[in-house]
C-alpha positions in Angstrom: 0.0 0.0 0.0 1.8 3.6 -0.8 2.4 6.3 1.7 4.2 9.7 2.0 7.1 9.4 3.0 8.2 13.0 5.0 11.9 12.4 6.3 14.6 15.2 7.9 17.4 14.6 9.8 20.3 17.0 11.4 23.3 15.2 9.3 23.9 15.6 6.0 26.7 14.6 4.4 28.7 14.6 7.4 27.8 18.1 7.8 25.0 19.1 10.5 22.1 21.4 10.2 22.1 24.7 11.9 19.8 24.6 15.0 17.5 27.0 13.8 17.8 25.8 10.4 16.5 22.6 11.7 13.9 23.9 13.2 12.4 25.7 10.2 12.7 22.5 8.1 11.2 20.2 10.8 8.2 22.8 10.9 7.4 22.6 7.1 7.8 18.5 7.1 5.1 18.7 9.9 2.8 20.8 7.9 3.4 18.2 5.0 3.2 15.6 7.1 -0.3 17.0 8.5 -1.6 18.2 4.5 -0.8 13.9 3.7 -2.6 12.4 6.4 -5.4 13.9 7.1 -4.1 14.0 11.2 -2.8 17.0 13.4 0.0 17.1 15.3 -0.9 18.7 19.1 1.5 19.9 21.6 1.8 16.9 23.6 2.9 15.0 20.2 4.9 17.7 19.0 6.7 17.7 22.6 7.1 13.5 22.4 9.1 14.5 18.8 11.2 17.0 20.0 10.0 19.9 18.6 8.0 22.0 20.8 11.0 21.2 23.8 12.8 23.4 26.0 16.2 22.6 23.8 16.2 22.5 20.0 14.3 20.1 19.0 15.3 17.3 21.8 19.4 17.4 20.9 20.6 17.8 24.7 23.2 15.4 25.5 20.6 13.0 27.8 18.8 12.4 24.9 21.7 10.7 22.8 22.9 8.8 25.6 20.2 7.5 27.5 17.0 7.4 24.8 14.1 5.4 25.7 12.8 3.1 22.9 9.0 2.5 23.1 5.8 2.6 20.7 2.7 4.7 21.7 -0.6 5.2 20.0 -2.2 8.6 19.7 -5.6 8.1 18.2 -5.0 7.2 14.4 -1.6 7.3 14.6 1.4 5.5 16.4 4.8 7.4 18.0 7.5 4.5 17.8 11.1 5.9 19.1 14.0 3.9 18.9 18.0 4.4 18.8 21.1 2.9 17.3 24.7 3.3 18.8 26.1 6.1 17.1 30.0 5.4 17.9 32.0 2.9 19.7 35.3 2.3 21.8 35.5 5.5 23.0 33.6 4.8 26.1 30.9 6.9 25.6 27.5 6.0 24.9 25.7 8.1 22.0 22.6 7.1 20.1 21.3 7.9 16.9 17.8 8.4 17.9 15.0 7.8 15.1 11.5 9.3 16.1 8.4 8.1 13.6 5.1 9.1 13.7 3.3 6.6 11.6 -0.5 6.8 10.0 -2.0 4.8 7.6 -1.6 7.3 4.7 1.8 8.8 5.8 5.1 8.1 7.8 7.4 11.0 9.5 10.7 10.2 10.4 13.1 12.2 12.2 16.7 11.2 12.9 18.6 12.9 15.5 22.6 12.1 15.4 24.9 13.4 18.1 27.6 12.4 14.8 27.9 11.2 11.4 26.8 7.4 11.7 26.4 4.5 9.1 22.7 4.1 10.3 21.4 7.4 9.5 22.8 6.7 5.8 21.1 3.4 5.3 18.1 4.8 6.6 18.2 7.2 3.9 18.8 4.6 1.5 15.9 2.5 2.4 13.9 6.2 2.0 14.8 6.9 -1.5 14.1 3.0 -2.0 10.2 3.6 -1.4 10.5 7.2 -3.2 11.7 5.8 -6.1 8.8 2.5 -5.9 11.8 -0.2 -5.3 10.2 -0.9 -2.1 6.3 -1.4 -2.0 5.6 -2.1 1.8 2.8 -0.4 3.5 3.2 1.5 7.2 3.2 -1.5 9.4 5.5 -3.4 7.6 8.0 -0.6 7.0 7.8 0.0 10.9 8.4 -3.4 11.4 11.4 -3.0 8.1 13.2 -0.3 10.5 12.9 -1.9 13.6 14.5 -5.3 12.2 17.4 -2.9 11.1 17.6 -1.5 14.5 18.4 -5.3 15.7 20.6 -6.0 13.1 22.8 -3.1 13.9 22.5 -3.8 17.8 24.1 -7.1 16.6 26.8 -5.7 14.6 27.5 -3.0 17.1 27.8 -6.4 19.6 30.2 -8.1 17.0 32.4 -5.0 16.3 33.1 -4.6 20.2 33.8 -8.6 20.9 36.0 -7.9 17.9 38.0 -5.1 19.6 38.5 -6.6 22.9 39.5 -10.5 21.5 43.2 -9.3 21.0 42.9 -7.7 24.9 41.3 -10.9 26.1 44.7 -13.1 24.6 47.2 -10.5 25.7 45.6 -10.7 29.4 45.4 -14.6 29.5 49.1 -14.5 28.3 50.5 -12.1 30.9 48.4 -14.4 33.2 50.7 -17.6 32.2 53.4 -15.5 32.9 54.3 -16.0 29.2 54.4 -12.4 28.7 55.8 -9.5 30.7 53.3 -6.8 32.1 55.2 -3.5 30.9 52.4 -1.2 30.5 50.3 -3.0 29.0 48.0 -4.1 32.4 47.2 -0.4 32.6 46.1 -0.2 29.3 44.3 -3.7 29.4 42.5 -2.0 32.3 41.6 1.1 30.6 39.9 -0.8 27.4 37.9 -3.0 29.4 36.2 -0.3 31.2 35.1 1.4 28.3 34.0 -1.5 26.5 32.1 -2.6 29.7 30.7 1.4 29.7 29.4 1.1 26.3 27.8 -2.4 27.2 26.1 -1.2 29.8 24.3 1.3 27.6 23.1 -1.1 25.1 21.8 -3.0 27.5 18.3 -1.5 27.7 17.7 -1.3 23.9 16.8 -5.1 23.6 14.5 -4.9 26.6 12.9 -1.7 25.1 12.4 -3.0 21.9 11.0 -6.3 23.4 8.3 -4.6 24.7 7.6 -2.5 21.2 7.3 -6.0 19.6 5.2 -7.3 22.3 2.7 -4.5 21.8 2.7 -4.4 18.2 1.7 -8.5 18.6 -1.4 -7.2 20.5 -2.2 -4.6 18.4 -1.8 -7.3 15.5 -3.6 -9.6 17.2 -6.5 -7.3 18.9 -6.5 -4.1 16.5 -6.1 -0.7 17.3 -7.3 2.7 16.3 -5.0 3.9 13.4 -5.4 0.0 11.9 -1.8 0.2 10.9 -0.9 -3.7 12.3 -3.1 -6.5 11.6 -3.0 -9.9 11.7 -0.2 -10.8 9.2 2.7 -8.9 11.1 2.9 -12.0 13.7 4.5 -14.3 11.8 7.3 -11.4 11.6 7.2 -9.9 14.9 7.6 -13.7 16.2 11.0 -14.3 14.3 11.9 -10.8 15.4 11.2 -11.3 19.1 13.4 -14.6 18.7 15.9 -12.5 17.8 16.0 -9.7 20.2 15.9 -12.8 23.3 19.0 -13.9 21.5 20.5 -10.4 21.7 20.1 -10.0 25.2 21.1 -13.1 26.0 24.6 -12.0 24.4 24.8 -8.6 26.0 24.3 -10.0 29.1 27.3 -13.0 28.7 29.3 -10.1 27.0 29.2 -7.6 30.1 29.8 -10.7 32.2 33.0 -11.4 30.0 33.8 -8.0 30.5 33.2 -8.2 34.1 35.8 -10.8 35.1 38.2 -9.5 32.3 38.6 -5.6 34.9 38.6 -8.7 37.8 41.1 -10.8 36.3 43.5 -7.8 35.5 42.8 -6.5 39.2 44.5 -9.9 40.2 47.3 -9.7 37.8 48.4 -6.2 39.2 47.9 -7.6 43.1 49.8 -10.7 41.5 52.5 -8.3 40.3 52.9 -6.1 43.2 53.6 -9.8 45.5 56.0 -10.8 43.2 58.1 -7.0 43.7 57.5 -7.9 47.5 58.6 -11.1 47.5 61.2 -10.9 45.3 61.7 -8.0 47.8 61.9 -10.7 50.6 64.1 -13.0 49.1 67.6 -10.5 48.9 66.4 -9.6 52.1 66.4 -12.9 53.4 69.4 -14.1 51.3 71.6 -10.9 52.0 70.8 -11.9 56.0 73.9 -14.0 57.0 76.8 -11.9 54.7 75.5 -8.9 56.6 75.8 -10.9 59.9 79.5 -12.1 59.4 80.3 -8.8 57.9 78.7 -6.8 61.0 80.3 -8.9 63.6 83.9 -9.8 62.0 84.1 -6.3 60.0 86.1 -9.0 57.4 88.7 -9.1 60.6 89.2 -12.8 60.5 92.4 -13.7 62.8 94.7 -15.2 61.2 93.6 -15.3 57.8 93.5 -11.7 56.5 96.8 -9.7 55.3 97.6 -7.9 53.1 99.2 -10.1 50.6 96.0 -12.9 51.5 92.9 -13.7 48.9 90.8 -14.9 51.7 89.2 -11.3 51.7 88.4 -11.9 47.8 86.9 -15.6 48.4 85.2 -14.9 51.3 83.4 -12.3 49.7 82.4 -14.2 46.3 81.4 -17.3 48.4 78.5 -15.1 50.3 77.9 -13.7 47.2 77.1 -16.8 45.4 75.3 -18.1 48.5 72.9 -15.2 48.2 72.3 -15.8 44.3 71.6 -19.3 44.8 69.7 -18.3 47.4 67.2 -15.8 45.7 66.9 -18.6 42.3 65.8 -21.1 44.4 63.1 -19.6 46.6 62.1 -17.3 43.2 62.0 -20.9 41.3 60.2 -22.9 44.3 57.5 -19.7 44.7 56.5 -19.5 41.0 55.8 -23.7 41.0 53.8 -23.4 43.8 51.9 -20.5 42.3 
């Protein structure tokens, strides 16, 4: 079934929109958006959307990092919100956040990124897909088209930052074999973790948000609704994508445990390290005990032994010498097989 199609978003071409430029574009897509459906925006919906808000047009920092996914109806049409992470590894988490307002006879889409991200693109390219009749789906289905992409890219976004922290993982397993030396690469370790775990933290709510978008759309599929966008042929589709989205959190969550006991485990390497340094410590102490005994009581004054033309000084001194060497190797060797 065709719709308009109204899209605007604050990125284009890597370059963003002036605020109030935004705004006055965002404005005239409402009034199109209104002339196409037959349906007026109110306050209440234009606040939801962003554009009757304190800040321009919803872009405070809250909103890209902490968005809330979720599906509302409003009479004969549907709000559906949902967001994308819109960079990662840099322990910071920012959302592209995609607002549609959805009626039987038209769909308007804004997309809000705090940067240039792939999503916004593809989004774009599934837009000029319908303008240009390549993609003949009606509302419901395209709703149900986006939010499919939105799990898709929650997986990637998953895969890309397993990716980044697999090389971590080995380096910290080797330095915990004692196969490789700690330099400064703990501290590092350490570092990368924690944002990794930062950023996981953040995408865990999406799944749990968007299970409960698919959960209502299966009702309204299932029961009907006002604007009659879902029926009963989306639950085929929403099942498989609910399938999905239990598998995604069932990933995020063994992921942020990985990450978890990877910050533990490189706790216990630096404890681990700093026992060795006392130990080690311990051990010259320990084997430096009796040549500083003899030395302190005898002050290398041994009757009878020591002149001037006599090596006893000289063999004295590399005998307690080699004593304390042997000394250190073999409680350093008889530590490390008993750790």
């Amino acid at each position: 079934m065709s719709f308009a199609w109204i899209l605007t978003k604050n990125f284009e071409k890597s370059t963003k929109t002036q605020a109030e430029t935004f705004r006055v574009e965002v404005e005239a897509k409402v009034h199109e958006f209104e002339r196409a459906s037959g349906f007026t925006i109110d306050e209440l919906l234009q606040e939801e959307l962003g554009i009757g808000a304190w800040l321009p047009f919803g872009e405070s920092p809250v909103n890209f990092s902490h968005p809330v996914s979720r599906i509302e109806s409003h009479g004969q049409s549907l709000l559906l919100t949902f967001a994308i992470p819109a960079s990662l590894h840099n322990g910071i988490a920012d959302f592209t956040v995609v607002s549609l307002l959805a009626h039987r006879n038209a769909l308007f889409t804004i997309v809000r990124d705090p940067s240039p991200s792939e999503f916004g693109g593809r989004l774009q390219e599934i837009y000029r897909k319908h303008q240009d009749g390549q993609l003949q789906l009606g509302v419901g289905e395209t709703l149900i088209h986006l939010l499919t992409f939105c799990v898709t890219s929650l997986s990637m976004s998953l895969a890309t930052l397993r990716g980044s922290v697999n090389d971590d993982l080995d380096t910290l397993r080797a330095i915990e074999l004692r196969q490789r030396r700690v330099g400064d690469d703990l501290d590092l370790l350490e570092a990368q973790f924690g944002k990794t775990l930062a950023e996981l933290r953040a995408l865990q709510r999406l799944p749990k948000q968007i299970e409960k978008i698919i959960f209502q759309i299966m009702v309204w599929g299932a029961e009907g609704e006002e604007s009659q966008i879902f029926d009963s042929s989306v639950a085929r589709r929403t099942r498989y994508l609910l399938s999905r989205v239990n598998q995604l959190e069932i990933v995020t969550d063994t992921f942020i445990a990985d990450m978890d006991r990877a910050v533990k485990r490189s706790d216990d390497v630096s404890k681990r390290q700093l026992l060795d340094a006392q130990r080690l410590n311990t051990f010259w102490t320990s084997a430096l005990l009796l040549p500083n005994l003899i030395f302190a009581f005898f002050g290398q004054s041994f009757p009878g032994y020591l002149g001037e033309d006599s090596w006893f000084w000289l063999i004295s001194t590399v005998s307690l010498l080699s004593y304390s060497g042997v000394t250190v190797v073999f409680l350093v060797r008889r530590t490390r097989r008993g750790a």
